[in-house]
C-alpha positions in Angstrom: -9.0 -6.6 -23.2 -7.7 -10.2 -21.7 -9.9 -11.2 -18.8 -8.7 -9.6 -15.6 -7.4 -13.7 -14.2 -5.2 -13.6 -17.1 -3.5 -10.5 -16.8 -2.8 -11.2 -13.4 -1.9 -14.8 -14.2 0.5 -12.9 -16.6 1.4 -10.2 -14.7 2.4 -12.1 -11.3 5.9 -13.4 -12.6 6.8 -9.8 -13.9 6.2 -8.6 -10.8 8.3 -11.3 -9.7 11.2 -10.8 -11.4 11.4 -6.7 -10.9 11.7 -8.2 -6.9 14.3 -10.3 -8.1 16.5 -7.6 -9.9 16.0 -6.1 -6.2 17.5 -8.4 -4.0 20.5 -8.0 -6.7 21.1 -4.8 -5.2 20.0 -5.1 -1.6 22.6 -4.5 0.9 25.5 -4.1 -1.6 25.9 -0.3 -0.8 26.2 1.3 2.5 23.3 3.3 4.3 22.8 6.9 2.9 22.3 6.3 -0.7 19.5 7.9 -2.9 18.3 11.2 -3.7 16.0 13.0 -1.7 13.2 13.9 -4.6 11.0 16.2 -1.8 11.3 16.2 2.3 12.0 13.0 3.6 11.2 11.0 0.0 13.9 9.3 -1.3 14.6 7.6 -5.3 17.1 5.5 -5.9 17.9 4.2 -9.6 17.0 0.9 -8.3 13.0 2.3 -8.2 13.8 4.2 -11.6 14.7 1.2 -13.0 12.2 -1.1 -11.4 9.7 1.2 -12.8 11.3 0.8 -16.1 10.5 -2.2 -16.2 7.6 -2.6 -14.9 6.2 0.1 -17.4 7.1 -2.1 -20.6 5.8 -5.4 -19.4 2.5 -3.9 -18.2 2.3 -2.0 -21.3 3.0 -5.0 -23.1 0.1 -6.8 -21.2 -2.5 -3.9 -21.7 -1.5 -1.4 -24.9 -4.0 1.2 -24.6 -4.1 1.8 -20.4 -2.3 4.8 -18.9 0.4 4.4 -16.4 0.7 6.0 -13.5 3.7 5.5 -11.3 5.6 6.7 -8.7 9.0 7.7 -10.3 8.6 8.1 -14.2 5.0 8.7 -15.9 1.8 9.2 -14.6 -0.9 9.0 -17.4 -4.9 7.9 -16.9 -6.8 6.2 -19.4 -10.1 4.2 -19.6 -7.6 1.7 -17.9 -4.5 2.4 -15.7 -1.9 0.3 -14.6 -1.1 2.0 -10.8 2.7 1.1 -9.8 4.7 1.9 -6.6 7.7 0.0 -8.0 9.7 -0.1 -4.6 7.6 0.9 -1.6 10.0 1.6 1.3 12.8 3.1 -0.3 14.3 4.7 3.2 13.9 0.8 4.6 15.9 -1.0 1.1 18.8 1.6 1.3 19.2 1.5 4.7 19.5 -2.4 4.6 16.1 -2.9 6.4 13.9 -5.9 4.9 10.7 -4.5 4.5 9.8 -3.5 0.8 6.8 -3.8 -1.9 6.2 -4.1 -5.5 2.5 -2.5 -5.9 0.6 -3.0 -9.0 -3.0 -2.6 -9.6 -5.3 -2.1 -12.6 -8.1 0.3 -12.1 -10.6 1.0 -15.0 -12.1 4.7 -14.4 -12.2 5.0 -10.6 -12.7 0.6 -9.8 -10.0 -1.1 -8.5 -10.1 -4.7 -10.8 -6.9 -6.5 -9.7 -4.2 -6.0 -7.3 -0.8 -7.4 -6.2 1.6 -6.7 -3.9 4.9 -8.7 -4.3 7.3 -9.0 -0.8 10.4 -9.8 -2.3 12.6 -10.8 0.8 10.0 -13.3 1.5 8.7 -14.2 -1.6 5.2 -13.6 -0.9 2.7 -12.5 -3.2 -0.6 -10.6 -1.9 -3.2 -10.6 -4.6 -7.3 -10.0 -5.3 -9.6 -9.8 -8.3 -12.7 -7.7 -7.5 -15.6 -10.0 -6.6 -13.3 -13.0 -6.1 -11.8 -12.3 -2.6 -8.2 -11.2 -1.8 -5.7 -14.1 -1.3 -1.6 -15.0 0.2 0.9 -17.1 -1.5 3.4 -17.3 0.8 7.5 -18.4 -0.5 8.2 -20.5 -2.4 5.0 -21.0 -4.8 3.2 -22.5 -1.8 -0.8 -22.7 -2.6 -2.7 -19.3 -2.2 -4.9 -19.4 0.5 -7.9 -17.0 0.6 -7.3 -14.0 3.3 -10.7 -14.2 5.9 -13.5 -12.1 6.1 -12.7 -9.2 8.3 -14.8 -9.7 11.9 -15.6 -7.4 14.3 -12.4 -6.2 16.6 -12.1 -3.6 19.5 -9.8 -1.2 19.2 -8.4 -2.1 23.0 -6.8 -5.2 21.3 -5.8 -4.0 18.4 -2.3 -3.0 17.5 -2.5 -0.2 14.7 -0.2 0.8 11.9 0.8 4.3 10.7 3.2 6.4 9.2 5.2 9.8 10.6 3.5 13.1 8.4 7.3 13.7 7.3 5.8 15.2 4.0 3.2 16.6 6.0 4.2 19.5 8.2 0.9 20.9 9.5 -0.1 17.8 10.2 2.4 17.0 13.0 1.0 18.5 16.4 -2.6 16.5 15.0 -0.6 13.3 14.5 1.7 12.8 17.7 -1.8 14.0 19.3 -3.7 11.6 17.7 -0.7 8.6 18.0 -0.5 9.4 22.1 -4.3 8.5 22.7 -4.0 5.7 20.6 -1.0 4.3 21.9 -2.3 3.9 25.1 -5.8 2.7 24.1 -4.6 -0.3 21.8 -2.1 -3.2 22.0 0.7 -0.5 20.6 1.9 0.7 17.2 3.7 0.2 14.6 5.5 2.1 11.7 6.5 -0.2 9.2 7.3 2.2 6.5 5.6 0.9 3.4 2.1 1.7 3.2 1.4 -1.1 0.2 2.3 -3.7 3.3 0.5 -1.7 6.3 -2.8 -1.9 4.1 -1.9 -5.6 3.3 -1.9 -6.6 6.8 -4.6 -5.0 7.9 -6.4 -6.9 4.8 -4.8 -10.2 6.4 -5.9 -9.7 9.7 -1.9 -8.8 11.0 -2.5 -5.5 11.7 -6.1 -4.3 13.3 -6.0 -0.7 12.3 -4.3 1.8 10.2 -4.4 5.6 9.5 -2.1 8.0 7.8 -2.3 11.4 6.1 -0.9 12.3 2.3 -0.3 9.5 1.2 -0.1 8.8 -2.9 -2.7 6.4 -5.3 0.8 3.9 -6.6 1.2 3.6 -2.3 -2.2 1.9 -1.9 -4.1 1.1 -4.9 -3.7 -2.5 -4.6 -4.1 -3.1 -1.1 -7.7 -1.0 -1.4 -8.7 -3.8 -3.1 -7.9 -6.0 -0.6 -9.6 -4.4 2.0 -12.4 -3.9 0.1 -12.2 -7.8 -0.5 -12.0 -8.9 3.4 -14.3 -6.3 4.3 -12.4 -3.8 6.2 -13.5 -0.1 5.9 -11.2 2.5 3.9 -12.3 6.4 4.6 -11.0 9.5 5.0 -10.5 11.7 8.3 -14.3 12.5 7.7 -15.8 9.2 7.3 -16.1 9.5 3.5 -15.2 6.4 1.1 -11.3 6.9 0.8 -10.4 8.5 -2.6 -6.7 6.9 -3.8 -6.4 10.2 -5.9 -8.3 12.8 -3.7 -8.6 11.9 -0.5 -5.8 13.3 2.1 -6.7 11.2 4.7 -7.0 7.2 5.3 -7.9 5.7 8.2 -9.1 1.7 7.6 -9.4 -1.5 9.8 -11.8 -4.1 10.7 -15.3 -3.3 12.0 -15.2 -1.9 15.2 -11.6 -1.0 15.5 -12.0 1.1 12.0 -14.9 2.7 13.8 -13.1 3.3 17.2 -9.9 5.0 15.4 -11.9 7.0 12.7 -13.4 8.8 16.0 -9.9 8.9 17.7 -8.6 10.8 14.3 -11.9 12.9 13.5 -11.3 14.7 16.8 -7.8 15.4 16.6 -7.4 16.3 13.1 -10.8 18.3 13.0 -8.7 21.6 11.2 -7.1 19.0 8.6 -9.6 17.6 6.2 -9.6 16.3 2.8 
């Protein structure tokens, strides 16, 4: 296998140029397009086809790994390619800026590499494991290495989430859970792409994070990044966060993480993984 550097060396333009086809497509179309593939999840041939894509280059890059995507093929091997082609589908074909490309390469259960690709901004999130997570911002400006996560209360944190719309019996816990919260921390916000909630807690831009159900292509990549600033990623009962088990993440910087995991312990003590 090429060295884990090279195939994201390799793999970052690719990446680059699904966010490209993208913007193409991005705000060509009114509001209300898509199918709705389950409650509240929509598909759009613009993530079919992004996936498409995707598939053959990182197939071409790595032969012999399994591929498990959001929209056309899910398939595990000694090495996996993990791939949310478009994260925030509801936000593109509504017209609202904030979308991902997520792509990481996990052999058996580690998390190697990871990217996340903005492509409104042009910025590229990206880690190896062991070598620290880093941000290229637009343009091909120099990466910079994200900082070390350091300790944060939870009183000046503002916190990410997203609304349990696939997650019925989950609701009363959540707007429970959100309501203490709320009121405890600098606010919250619902960005709708979980690849870029976990991303910016990894950067330092958000100090906290939880959300229920949520899929292995949403945050494989951004684990690693966490995991590479040293912010903690567990489930609703303080257990290392599984991408393909787990029902429950709740991450953040020490302290806050700490503080929130309590906060959703209590309310969502009927709802475990």
């Amino acid at each position: 296998m090429k060295k884990a550097k090279d195939l994201l060396s390799a793999l970052i333009p690719r990446v680059e140029a699904v966010g490209r086809y993208q913007l193409g497509h991005f705000r060509t179309r009114g509001p209300g397009g898509g199918s709705e593939k389950s409650a509240g999840n929509l598909v759009s041939e613009i993530d079919v086809e992004s996936e498409n894509r995707l598939k053959e280059d990182l197939l071409g890059l790595l032969p012999a790994a399994g591929f498990h995507g959001e929209e056309t093929a899910r398939t595990r091997g000694e090495y996996t390619w993990v791939v949310d082609p478009l994260d925030g589908t509801t936000n593109y074909l509504s017209g609202v800026d904030v979308w991902a490309v997520s792509v990481a390469l996990m052999r058996e259960n580690e998390i190697l590499l990871g990217l996340v690709h903005k492509p409104y901004t042009g910025e590229n999130f990206f880690a190896l494991r062991g070598e620290g997570a880093h941000h290229q911002g637009p343009g091909g400006s120099p990466p910079r290495r994200l900082a070390e996560a350091r300790p944060f209360p939870l009183r000046d944190a503002l916190v990410g989430t997203g609304f349990p719309y696939r997650s019925p019996d989950t609701a009363d816990a959540f707007f429970a859970a959100a309501r203490e919260i709320l009121y405890l921390g600098r606010g919250i916000r619902r960005i709708g792409a979980a690849a870029l909630d976990l991303t910016y807690v990894a950067a330092g831009y958000l100090q906290g994070f939880w959300e229920v159900d949520l899929q292995a292509y949403d945050v494989a990549a951004a684990l690693l990044f966490l995991r590479e600033t040293g912010c903690a990623a567990t489930d609703f009962s303080g257990n290392p966060y599984d991408p393909f088990h787990s029902r429950g993440l709740v991450t953040g910087p020490p302290g806050a993480a700490e503080e929130l995991l309590r906060i959703v312990r209590r309310h969502y003590a009927g709802i475990r993984d």
